[in-house]
PDBQT receptor file of N, H, CA, C and O in Angstrom, charges set to zero:
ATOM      1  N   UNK A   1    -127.597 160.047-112.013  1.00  0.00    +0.000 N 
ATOM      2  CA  UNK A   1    -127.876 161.460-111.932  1.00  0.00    +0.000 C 
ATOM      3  C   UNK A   1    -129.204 161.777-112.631  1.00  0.00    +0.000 C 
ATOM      4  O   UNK A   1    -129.923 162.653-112.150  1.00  0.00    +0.000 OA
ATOM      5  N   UNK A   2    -129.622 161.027-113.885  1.00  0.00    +0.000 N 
ATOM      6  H   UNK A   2    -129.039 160.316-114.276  1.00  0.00    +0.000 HD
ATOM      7  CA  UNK A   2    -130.623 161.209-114.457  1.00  0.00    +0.000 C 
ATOM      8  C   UNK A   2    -131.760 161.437-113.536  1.00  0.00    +0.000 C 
ATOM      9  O   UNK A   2    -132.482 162.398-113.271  1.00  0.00    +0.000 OA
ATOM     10  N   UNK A   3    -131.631 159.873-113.038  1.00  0.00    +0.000 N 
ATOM     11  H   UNK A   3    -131.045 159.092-113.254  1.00  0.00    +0.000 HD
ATOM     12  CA  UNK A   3    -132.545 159.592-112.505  1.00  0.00    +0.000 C 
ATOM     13  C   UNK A   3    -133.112 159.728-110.843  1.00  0.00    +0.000 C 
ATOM     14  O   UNK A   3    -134.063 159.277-110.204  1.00  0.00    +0.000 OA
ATOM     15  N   UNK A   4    -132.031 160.549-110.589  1.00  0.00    +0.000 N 
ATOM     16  H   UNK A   4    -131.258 160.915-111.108  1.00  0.00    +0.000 HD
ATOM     17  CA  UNK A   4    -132.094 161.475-109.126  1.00  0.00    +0.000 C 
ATOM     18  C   UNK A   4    -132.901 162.997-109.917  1.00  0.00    +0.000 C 
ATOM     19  O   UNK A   4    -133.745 163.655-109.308  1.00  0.00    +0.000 OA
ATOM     20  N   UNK A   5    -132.632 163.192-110.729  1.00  0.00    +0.000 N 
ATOM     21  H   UNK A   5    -131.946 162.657-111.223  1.00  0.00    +0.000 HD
ATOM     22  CA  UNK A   5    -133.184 164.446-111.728  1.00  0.00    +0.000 C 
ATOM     23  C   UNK A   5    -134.976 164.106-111.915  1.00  0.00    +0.000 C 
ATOM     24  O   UNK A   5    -135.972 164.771-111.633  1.00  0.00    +0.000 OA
ATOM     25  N   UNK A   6    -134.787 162.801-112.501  1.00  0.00    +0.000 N 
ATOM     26  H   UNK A   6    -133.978 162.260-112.730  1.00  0.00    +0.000 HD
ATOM     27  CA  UNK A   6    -136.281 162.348-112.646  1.00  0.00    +0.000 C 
ATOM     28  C   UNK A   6    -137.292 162.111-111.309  1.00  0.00    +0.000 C 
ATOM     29  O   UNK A   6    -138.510 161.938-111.324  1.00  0.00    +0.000 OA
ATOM     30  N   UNK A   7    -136.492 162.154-110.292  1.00  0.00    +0.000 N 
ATOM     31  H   UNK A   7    -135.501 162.294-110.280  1.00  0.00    +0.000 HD
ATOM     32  CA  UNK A   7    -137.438 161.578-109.341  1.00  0.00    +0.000 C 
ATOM     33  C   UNK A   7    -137.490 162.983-108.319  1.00  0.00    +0.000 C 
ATOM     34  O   UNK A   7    -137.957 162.949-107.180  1.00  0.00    +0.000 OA
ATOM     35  N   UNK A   8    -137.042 163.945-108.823  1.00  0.00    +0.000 N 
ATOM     36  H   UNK A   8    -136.663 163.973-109.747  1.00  0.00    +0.000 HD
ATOM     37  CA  UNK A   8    -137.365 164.958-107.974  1.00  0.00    +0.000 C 
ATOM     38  C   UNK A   8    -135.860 164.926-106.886  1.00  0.00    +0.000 C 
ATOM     39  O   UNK A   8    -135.914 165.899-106.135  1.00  0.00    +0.000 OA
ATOM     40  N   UNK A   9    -135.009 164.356-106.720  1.00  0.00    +0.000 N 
ATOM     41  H   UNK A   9    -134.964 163.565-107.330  1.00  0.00    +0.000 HD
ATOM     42  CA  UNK A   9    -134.033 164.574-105.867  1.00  0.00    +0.000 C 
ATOM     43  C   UNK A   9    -133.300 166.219-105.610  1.00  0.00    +0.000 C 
ATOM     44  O   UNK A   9    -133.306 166.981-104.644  1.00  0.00    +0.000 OA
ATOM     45  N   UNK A  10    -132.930 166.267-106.458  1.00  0.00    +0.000 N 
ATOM     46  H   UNK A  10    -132.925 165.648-107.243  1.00  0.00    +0.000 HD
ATOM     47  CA  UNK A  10    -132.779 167.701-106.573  1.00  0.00    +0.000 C 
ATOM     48  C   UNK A  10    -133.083 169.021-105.742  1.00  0.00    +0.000 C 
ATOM     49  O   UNK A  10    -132.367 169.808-105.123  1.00  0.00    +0.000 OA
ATOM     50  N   UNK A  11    -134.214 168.947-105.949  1.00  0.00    +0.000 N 
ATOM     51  H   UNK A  11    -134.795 168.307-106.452  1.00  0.00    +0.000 HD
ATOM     52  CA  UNK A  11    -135.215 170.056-105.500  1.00  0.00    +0.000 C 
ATOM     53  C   UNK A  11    -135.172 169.782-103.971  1.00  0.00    +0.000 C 
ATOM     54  O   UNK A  11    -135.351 170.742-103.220  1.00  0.00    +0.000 OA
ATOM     55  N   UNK A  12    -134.888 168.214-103.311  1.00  0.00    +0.000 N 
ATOM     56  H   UNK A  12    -134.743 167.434-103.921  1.00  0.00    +0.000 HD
ATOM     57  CA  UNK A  12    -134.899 168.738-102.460  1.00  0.00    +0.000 C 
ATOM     58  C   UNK A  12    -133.612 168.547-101.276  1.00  0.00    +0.000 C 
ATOM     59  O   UNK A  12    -133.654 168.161-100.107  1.00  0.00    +0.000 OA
ATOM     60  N   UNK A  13    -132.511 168.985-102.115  1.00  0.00    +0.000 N 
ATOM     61  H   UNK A  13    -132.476 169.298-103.064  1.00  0.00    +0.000 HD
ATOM     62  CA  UNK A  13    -130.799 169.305-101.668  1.00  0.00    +0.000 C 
ATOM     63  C   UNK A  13    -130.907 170.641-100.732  1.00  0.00    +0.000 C 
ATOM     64  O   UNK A  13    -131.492 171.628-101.178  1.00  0.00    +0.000 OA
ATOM     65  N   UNK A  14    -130.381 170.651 -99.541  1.00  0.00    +0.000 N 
ATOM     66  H   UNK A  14    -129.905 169.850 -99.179  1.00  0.00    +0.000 HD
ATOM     67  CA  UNK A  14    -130.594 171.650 -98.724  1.00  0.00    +0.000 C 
ATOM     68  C   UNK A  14    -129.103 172.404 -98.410  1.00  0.00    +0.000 C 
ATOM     69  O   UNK A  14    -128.073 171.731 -98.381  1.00  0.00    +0.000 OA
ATOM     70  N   UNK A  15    -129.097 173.543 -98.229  1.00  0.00    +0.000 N 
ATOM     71  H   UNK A  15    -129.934 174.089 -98.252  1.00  0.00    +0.000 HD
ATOM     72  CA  UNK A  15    -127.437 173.611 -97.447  1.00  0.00    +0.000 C 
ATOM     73  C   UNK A  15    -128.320 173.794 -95.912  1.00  0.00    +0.000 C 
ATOM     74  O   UNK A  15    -129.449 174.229 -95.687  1.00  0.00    +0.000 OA
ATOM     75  N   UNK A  16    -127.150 173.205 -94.924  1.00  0.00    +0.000 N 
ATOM     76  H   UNK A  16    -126.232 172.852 -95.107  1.00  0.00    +0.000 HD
ATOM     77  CA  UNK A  16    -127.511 172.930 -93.723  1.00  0.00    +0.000 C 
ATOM     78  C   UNK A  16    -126.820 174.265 -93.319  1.00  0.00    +0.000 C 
ATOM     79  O   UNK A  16    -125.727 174.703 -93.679  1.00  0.00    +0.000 OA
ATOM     80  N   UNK A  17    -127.905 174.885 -92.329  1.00  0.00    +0.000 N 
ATOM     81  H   UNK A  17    -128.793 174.528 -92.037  1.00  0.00    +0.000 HD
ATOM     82  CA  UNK A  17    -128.388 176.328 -91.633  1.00  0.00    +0.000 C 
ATOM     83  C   UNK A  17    -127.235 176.375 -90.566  1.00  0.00    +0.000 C 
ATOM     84  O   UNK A  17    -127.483 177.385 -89.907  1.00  0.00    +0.000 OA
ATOM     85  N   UNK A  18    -126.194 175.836 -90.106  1.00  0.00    +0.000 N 
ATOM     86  H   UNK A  18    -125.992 175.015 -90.641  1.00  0.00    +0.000 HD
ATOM     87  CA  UNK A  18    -125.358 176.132 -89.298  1.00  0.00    +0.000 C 
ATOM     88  C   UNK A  18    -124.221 177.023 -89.882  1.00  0.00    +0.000 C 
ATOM     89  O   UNK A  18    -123.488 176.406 -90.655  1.00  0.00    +0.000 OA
ATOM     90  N   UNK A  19    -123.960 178.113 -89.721  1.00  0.00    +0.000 N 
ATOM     91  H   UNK A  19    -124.555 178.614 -89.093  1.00  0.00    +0.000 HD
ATOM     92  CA  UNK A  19    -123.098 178.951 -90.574  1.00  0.00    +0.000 C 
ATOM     93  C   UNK A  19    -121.680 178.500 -90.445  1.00  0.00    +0.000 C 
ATOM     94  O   UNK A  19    -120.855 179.277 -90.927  1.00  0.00    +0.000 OA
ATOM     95  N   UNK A  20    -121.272 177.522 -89.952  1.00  0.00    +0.000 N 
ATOM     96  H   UNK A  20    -121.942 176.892 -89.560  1.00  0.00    +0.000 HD
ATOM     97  CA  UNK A  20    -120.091 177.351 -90.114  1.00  0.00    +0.000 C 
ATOM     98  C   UNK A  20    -119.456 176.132 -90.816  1.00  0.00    +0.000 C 
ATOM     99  O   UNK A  20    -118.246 175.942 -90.939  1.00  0.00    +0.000 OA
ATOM    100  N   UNK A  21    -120.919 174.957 -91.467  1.00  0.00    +0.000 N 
ATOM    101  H   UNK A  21    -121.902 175.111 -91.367  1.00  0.00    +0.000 HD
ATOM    102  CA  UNK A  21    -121.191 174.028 -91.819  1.00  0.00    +0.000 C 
ATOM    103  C   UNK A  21    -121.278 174.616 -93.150  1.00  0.00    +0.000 C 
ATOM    104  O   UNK A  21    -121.699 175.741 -93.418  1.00  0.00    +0.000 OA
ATOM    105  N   UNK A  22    -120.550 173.171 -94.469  1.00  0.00    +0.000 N 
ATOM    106  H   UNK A  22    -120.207 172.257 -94.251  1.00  0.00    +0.000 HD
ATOM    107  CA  UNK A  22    -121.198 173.856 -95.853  1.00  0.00    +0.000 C 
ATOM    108  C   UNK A  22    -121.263 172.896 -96.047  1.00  0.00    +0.000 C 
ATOM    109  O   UNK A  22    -120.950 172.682 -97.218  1.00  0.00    +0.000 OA
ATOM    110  N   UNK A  23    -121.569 171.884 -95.430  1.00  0.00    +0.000 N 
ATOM    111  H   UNK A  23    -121.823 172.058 -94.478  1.00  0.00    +0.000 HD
ATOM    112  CA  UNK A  23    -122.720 170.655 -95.968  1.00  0.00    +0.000 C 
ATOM    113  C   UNK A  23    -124.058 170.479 -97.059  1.00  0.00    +0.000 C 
ATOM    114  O   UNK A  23    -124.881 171.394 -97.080  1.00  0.00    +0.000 OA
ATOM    115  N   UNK A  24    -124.184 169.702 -97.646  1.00  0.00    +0.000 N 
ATOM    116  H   UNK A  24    -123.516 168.959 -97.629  1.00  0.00    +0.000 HD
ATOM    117  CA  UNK A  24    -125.752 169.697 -98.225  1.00  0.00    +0.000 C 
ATOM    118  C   UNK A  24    -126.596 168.093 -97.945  1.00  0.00    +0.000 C 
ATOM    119  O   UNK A  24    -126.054 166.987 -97.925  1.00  0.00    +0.000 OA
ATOM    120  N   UNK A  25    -127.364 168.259 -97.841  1.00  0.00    +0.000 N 
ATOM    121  H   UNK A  25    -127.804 169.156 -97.857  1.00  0.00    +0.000 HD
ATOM    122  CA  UNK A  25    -127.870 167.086 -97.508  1.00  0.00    +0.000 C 
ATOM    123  C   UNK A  25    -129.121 167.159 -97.950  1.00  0.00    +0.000 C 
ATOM    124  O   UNK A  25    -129.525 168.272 -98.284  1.00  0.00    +0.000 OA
ATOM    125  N   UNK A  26    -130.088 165.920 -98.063  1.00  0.00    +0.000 N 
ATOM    126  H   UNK A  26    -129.760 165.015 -97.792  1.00  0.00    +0.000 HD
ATOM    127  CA  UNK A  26    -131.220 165.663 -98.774  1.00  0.00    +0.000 C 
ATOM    128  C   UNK A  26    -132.214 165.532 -97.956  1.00  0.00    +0.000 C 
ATOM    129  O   UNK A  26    -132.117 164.631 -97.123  1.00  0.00    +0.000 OA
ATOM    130  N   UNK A  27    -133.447 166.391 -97.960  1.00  0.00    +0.000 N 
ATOM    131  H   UNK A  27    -133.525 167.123 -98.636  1.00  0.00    +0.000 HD
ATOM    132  CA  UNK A  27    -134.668 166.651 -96.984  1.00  0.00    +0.000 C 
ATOM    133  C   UNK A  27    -135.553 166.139 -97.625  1.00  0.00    +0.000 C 
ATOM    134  O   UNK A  27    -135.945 166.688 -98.655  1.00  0.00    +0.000 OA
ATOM    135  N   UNK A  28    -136.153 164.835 -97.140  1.00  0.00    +0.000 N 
ATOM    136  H   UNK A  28    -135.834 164.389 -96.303  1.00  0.00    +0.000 HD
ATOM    137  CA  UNK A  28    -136.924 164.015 -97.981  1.00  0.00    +0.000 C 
ATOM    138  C   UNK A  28    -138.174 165.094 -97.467  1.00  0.00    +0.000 C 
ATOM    139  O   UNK A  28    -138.818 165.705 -98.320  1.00  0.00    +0.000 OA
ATOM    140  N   UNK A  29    -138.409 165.243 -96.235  1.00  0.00    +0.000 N 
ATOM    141  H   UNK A  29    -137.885 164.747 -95.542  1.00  0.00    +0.000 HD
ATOM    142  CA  UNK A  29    -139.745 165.629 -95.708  1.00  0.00    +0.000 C 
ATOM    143  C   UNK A  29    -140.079 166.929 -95.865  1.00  0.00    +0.000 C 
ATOM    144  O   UNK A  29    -141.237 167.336 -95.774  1.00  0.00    +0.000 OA
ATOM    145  N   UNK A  30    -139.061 167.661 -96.115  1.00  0.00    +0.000 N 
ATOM    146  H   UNK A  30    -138.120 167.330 -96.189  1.00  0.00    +0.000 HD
ATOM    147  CA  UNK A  30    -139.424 169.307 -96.037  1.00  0.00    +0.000 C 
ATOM    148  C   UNK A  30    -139.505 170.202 -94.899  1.00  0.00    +0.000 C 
ATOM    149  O   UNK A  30    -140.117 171.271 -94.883  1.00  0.00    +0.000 OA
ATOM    150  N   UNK A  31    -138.487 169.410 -93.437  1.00  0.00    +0.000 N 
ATOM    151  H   UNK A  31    -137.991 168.543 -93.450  1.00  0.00    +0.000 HD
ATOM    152  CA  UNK A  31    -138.213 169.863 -92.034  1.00  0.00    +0.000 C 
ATOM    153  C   UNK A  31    -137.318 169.829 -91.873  1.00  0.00    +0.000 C 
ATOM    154  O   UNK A  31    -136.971 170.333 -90.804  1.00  0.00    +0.000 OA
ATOM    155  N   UNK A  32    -136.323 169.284 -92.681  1.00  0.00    +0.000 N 
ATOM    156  H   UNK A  32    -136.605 168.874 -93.549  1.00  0.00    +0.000 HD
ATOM    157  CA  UNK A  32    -135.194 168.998 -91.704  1.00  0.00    +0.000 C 
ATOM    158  C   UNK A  32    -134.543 170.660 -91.900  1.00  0.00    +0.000 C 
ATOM    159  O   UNK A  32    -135.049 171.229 -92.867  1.00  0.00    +0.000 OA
ATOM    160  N   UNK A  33    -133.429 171.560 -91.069  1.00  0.00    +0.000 N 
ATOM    161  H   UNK A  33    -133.018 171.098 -90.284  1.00  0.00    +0.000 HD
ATOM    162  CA  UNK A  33    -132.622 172.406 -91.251  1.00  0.00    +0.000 C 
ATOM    163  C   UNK A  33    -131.057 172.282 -91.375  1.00  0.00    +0.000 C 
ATOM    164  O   UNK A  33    -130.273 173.003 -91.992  1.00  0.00    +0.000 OA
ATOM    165  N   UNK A  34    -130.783 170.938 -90.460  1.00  0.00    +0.000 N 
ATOM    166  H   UNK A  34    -131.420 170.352 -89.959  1.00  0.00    +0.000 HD
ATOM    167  CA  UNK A  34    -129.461 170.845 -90.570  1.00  0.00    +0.000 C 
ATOM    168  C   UNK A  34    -128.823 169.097 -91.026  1.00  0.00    +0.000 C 
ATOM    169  O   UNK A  34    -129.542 168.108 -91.169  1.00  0.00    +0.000 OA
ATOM    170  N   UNK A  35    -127.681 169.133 -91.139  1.00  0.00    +0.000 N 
ATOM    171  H   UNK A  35    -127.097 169.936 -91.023  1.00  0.00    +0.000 HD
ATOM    172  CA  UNK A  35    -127.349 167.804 -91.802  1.00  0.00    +0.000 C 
ATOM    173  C   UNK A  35    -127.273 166.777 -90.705  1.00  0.00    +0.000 C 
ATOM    174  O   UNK A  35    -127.943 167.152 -89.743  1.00  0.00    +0.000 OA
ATOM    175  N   UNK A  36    -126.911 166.051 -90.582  1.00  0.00    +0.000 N 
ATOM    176  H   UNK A  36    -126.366 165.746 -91.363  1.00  0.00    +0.000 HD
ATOM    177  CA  UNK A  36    -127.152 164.954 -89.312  1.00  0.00    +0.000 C 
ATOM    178  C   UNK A  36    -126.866 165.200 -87.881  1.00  0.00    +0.000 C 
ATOM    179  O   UNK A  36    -125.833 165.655 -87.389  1.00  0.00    +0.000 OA
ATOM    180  N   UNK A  37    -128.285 164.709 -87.122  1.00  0.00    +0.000 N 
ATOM    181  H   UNK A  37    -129.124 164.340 -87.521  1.00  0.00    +0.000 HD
ATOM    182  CA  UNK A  37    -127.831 164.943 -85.466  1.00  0.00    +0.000 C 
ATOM    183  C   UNK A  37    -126.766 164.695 -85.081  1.00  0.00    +0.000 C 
ATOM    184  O   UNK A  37    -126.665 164.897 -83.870  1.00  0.00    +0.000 OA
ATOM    185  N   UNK A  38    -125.722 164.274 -85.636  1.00  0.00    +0.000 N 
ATOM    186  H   UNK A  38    -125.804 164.110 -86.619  1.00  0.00    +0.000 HD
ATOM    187  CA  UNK A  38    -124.448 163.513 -85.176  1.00  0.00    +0.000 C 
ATOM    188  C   UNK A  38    -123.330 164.555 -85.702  1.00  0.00    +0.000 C 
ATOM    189  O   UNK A  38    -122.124 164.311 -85.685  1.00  0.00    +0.000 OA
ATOM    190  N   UNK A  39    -123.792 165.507 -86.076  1.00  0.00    +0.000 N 
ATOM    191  H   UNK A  39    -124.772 165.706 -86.090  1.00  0.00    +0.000 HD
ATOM    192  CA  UNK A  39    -123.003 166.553 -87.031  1.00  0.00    +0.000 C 
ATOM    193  C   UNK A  39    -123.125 168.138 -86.747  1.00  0.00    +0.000 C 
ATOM    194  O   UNK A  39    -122.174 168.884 -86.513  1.00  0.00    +0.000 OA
ATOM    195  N   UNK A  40    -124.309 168.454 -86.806  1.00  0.00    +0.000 N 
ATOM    196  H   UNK A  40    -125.082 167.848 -86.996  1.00  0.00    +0.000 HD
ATOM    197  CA  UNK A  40    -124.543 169.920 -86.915  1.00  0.00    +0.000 C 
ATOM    198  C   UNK A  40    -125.695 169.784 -85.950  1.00  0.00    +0.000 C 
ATOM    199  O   UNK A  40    -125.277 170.165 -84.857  1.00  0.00    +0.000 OA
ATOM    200  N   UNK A  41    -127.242 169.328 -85.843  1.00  0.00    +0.000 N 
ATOM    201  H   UNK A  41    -127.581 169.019 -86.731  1.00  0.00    +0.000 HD
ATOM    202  CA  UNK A  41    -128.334 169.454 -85.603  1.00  0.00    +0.000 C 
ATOM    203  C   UNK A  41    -127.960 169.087 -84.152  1.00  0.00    +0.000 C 
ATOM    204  O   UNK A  41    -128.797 169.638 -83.437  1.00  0.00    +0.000 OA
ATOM    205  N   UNK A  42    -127.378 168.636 -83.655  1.00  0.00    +0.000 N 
ATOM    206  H   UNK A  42    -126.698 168.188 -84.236  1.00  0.00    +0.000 HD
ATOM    207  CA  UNK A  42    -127.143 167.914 -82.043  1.00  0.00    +0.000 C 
ATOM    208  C   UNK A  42    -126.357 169.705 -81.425  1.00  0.00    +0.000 C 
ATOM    209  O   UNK A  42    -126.769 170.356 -80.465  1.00  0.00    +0.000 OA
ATOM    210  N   UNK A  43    -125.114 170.101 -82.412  1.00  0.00    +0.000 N 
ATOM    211  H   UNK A  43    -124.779 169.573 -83.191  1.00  0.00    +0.000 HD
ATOM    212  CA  UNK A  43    -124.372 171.518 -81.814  1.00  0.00    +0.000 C 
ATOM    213  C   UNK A  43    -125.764 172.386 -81.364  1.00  0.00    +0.000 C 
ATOM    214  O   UNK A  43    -126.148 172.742 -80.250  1.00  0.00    +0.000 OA
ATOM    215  N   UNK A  44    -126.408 172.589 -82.844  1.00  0.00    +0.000 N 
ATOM    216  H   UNK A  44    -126.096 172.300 -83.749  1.00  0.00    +0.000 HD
ATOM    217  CA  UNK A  44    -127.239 173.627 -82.435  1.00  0.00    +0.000 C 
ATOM    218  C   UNK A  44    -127.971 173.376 -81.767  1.00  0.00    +0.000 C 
ATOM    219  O   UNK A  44    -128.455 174.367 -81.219  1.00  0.00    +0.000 OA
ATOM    220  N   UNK A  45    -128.459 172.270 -81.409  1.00  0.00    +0.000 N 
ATOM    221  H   UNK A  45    -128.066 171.466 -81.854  1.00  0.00    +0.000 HD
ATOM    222  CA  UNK A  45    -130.049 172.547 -80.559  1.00  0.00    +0.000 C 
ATOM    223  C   UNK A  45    -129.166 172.443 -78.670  1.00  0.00    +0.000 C 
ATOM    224  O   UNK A  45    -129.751 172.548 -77.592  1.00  0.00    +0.000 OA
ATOM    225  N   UNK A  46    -127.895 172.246 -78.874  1.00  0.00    +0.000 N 
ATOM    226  H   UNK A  46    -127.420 172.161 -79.750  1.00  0.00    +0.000 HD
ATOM    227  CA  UNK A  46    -127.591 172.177 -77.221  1.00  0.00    +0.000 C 
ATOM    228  C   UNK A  46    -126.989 173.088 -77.424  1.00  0.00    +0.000 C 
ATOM    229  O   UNK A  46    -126.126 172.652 -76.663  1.00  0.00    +0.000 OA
ATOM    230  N   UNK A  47    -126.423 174.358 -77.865  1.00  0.00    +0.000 N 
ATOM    231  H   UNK A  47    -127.124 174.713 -78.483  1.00  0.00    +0.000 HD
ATOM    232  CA  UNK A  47    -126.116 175.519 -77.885  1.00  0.00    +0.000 C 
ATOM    233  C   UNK A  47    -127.324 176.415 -77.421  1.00  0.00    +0.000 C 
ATOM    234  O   UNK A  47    -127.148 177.114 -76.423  1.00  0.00    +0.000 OA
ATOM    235  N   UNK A  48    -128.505 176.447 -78.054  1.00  0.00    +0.000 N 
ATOM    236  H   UNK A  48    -128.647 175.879 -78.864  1.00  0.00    +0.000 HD
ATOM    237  CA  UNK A  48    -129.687 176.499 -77.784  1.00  0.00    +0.000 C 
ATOM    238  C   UNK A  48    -130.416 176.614 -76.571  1.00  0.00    +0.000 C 
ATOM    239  O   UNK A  48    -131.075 177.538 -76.095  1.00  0.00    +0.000 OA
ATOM    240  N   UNK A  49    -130.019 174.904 -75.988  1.00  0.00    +0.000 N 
ATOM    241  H   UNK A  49    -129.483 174.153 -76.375  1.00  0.00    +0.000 HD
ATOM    242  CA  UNK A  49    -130.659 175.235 -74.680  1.00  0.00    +0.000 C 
ATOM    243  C   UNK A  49    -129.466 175.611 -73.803  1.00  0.00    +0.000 C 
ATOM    244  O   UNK A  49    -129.845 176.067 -72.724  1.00  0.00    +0.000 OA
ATOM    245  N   UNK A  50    -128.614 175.577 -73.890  1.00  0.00    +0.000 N 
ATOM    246  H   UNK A  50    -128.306 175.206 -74.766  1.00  0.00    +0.000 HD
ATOM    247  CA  UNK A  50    -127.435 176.023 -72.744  1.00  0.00    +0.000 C 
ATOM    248  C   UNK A  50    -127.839 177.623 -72.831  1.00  0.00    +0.000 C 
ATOM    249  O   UNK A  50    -127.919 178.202 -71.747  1.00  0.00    +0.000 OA
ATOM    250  N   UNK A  51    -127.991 178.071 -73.534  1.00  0.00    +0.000 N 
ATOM    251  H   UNK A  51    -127.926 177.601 -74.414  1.00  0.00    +0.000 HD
ATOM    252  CA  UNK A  51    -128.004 179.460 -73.859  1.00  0.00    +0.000 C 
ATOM    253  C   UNK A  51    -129.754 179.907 -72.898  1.00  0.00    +0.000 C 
ATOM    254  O   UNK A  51    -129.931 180.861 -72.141  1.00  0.00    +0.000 OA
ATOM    255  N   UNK A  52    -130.676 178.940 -73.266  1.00  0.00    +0.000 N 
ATOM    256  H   UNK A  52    -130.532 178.165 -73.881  1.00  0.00    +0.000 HD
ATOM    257  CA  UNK A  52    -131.671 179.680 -72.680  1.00  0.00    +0.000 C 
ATOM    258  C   UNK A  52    -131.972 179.289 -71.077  1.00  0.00    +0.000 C 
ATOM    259  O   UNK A  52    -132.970 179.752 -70.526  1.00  0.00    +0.000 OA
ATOM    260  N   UNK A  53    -130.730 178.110 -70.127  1.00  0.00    +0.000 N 
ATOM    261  H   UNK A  53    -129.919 177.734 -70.574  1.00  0.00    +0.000 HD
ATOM    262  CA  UNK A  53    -131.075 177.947 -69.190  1.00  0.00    +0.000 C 
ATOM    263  C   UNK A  53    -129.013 178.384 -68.599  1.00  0.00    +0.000 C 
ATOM    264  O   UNK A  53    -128.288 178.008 -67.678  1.00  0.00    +0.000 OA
ATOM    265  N   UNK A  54    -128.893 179.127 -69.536  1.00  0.00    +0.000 N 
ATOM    266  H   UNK A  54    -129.481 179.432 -70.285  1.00  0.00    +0.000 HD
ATOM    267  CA  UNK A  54    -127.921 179.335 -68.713  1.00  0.00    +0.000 C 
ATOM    268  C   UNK A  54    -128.168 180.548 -67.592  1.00  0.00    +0.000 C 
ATOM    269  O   UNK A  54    -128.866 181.540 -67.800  1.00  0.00    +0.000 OA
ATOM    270  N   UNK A  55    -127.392 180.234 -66.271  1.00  0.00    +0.000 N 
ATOM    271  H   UNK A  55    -126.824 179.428 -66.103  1.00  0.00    +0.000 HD
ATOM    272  CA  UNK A  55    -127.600 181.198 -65.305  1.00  0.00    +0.000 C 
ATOM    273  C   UNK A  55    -126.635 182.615 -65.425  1.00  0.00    +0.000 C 
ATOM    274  O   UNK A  55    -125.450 182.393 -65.674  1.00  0.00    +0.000 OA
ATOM    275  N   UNK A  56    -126.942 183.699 -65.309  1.00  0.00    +0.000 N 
ATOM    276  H   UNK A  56    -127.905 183.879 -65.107  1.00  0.00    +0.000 HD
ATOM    277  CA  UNK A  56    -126.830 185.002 -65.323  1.00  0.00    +0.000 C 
ATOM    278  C   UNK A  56    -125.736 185.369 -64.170  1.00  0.00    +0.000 C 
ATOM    279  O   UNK A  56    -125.431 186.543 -63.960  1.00  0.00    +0.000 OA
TER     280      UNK A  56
């Protein structure tokens, strides 16, 4: 723990942006929004496009 403290880990613990998710996960890069494509980031982005090519 120290040494997740010392190396900056911390700072960059995210809660993942899917509101129904209370995950946290670690954003090495400073892009990511949600916790793994296999989890949350795969729902939203095909919710996403279903939504913007869905037909009327």
């Amino acid at each position: 723990m120290l040494q997740a403290y010392e190396n900056g880990i911390f700072s960059k613990v995210k809660y993942c942006e899917n509101p129904t998710c209370l995950a946290l996960f670690v954003d090495k890069k400073g892009k990511r929004k949600w916790c793994p494509m296999s989890v949350c980031g795969n729902r939203v982005k095909a919710r996403k496009h279903y939504d913007k090519n869905k037909l009327v």
